[in-house]
N, C-alpha and C positions, 0 to 999 in steps of 0.2 A: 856482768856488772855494768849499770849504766853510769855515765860522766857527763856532766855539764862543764863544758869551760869557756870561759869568759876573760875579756880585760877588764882594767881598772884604772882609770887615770885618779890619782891623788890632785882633789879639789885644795887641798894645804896641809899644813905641818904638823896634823892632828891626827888621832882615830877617828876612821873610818868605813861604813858598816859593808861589806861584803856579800852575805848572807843573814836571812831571819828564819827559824825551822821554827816549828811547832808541829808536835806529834803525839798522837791518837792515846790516849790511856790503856787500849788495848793493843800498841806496840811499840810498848816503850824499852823492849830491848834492842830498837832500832839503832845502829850509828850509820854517823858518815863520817868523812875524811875529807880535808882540805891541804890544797899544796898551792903554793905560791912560789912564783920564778919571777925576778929573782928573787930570794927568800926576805920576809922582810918580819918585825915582830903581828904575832896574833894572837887576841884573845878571845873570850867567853864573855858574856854577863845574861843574869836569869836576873830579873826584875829590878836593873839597875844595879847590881852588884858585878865584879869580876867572881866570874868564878874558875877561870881556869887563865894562861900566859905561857906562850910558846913562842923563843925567839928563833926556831930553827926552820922556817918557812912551812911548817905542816903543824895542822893540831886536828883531832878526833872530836866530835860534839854530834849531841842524839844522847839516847837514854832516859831513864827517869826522869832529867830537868827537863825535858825537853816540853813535857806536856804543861810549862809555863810560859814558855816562848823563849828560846837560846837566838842572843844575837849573836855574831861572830864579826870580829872589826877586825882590822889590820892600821899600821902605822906607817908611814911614810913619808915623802917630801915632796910638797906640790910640784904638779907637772910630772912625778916618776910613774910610768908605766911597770902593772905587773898583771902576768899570768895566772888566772885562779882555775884550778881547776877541782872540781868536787866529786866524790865518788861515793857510790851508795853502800860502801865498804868501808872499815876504819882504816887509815893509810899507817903501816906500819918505817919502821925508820931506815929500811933500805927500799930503794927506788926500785918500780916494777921495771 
């Protein structure tokens, strides 16, 4: 399973975007996983809309919407530092 991880400083007090995936119509049963330390809220949006909201530091995104362009944002307070780490797996809700 491959992993990207990365930091994040929070520019201010708003959503902001972490990841932008876009995938193939020929594998759209693709997911991945995202996890955030410390956990902070994350959601979804497919063409400006929310489509998905997880405040428990991890959310799963890929699949069908995918092949419209999934962004994934996170929320926080300028200046806080957080760990993202992504996996080419859905992250399920007990830690590896």
């Amino acid at each position: 399973m491959a992993t990207h991880t990365k930091t994040h400083t929070f520019q201010g007090d708003d959503w902001e975007t972490l990841d932008t995936y876009w995938n193939s119509p020929f594998s759209y049963w693709a997911r991945k996983g995202m996890r955030v330390e410390p956990p902070v809220p994350l959601r979804i949006r497919v063409l400006g809309s929310v489509v998905h909201e997880q405040d428990s530091g991890w959310i799963n995104y890929g699949g069908a919407q995918a092949m419209l362009v999934q962004v994934v944002q996170a929320r926080g307070e300028r200046g806080r530092q957080i760990r993202v780490r992504i996996d080419d797996e859905p992250v399920t809700q007990h830690r590896d």
